[in-house]
C-alpha positions as CSV (number, residue, x, y, z in Angstrom):
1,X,7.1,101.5,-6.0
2,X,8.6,98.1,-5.9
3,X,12.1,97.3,-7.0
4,X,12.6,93.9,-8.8
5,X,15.0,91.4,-7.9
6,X,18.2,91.6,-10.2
7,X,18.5,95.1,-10.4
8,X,20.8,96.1,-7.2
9,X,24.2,94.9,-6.7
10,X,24.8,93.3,-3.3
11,X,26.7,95.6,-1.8
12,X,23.7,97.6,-2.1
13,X,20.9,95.0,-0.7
14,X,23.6,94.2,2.2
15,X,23.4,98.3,2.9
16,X,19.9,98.3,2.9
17,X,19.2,95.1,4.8
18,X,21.2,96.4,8.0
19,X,19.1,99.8,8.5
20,X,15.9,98.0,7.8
21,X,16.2,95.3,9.7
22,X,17.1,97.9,12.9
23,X,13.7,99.2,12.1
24,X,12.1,96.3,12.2
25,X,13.8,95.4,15.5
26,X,13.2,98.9,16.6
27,X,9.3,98.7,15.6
28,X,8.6,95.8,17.1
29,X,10.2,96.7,20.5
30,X,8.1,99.8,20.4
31,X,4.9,97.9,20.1
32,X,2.9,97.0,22.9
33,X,0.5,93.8,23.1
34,X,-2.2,95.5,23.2
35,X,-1.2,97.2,19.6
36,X,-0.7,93.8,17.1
37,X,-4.3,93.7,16.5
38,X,-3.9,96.8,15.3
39,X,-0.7,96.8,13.7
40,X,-1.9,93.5,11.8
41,X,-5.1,95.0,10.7
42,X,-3.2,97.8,9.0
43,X,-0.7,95.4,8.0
44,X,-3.6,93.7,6.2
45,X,-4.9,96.8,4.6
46,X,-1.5,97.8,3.1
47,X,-1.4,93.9,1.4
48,X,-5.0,94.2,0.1
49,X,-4.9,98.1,-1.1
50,X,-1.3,97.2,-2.9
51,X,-3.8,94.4,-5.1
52,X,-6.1,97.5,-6.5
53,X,-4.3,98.4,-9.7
54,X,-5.6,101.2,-12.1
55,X,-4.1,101.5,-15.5
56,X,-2.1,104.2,-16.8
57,X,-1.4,104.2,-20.1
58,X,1.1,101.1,-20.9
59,X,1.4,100.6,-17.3
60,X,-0.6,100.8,-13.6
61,X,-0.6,102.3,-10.3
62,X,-1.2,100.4,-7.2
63,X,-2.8,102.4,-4.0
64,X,0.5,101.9,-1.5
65,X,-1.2,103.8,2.2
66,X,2.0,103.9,3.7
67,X,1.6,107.4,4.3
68,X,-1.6,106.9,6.4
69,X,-0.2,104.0,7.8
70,X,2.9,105.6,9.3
71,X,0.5,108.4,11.0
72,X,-1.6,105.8,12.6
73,X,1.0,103.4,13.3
74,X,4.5,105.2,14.3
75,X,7.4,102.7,14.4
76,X,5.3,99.9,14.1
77,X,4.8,100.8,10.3
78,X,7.8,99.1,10.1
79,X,6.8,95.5,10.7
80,X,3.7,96.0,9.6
81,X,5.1,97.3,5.9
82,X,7.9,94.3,6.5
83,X,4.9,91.7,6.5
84,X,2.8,93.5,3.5
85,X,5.5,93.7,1.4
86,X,7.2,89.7,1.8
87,X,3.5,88.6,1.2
88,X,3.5,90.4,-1.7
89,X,6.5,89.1,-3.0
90,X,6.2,85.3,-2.1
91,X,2.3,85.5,-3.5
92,X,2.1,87.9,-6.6
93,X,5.9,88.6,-7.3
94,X,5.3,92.3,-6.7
95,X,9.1,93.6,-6.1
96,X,11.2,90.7,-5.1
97,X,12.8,88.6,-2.4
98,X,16.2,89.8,-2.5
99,X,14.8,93.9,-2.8
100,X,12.3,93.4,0.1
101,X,14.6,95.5,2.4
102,X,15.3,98.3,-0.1
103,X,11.5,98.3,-0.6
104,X,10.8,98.8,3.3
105,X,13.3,101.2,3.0
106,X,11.4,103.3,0.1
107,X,8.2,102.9,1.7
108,X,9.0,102.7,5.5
109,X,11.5,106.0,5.8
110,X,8.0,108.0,4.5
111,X,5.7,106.2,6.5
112,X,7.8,107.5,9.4
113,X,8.2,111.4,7.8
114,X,4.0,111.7,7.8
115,X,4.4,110.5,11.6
116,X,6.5,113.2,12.1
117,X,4.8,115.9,10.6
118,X,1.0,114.4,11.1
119,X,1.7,113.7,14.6
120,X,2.0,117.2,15.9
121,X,-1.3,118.2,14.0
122,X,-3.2,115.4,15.5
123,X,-2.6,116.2,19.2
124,X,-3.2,119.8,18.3
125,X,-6.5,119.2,16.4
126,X,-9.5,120.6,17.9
127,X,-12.4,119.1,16.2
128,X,-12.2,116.2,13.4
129,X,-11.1,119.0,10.2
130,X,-7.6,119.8,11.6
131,X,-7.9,115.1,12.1
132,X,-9.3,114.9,8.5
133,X,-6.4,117.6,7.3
134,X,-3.6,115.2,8.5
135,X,-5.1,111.9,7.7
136,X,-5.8,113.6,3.9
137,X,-1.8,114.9,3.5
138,X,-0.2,112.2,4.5
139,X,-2.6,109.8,2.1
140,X,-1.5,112.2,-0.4
């Protein structure tokens, strides 16, 4: 879900902006050189998956993958989402410039809940089902 510009006072955008940008900070520090390829190929699938819209009635859906991406990812979700979501913004108008931190916020803060949970099933898995289990909740 993607918040337009105009419809959060400032004081909450300012709110948002300080915890989100933290997590940015945070994400980045935690990622490694050897991880951007990575980080920017998910990046790239959360931009092109967000373009895939099915209609619902008067409206549409959009596949978002932040779920996934926050397993496979960890912190880094965080730039990664940060990246997906301004090129959304500056290219299709999906959510807004002013919102982008509120909508890292509502995307990001569950990308990091399936790492938590997921994470722990992963390094106990024995076999790819307990793998496929994870990887299927937290697309869910």
């Amino acid at each position: 879900m993607h918040l337009a510009d105009g419809i959060l006072p400032a004081p909450y955008l300012v709110g948002a902006a300080v915890p989100a940008l933290a997590g940015v900070a945070y994400g980045l520090r935690r990622t490694p050189d050897a991880r951007i390829p990575r980080v920017a190929a998910v990046s790239a699938a959360l931009f092109v998956a967000s373009l895939i819209h099915v209609p619902i009635g008067v409206t549409s859906v959009h596949l978002v993958l932040n779920g996934l991406a926050g397993l496979l990812l960890g912190w880094s979700v965080l730039p990664a989402l940060a990246v997906a979501l301004t090129l959304q913004a500056l290219f299709f108008g999906h959510g807004g410039i002013t919102v982008i931190a509120v909508n890292l916020l509502i995307l990001g803060v569950p990308a990091l809940l399936c790492r938590a949970f997921g994470a722990p099933l992963l390094r106990r898995a024995r076999g790819h089902g307990a793998a496929l289990v994870a990887g299927f909740a937290a697309g869910a």
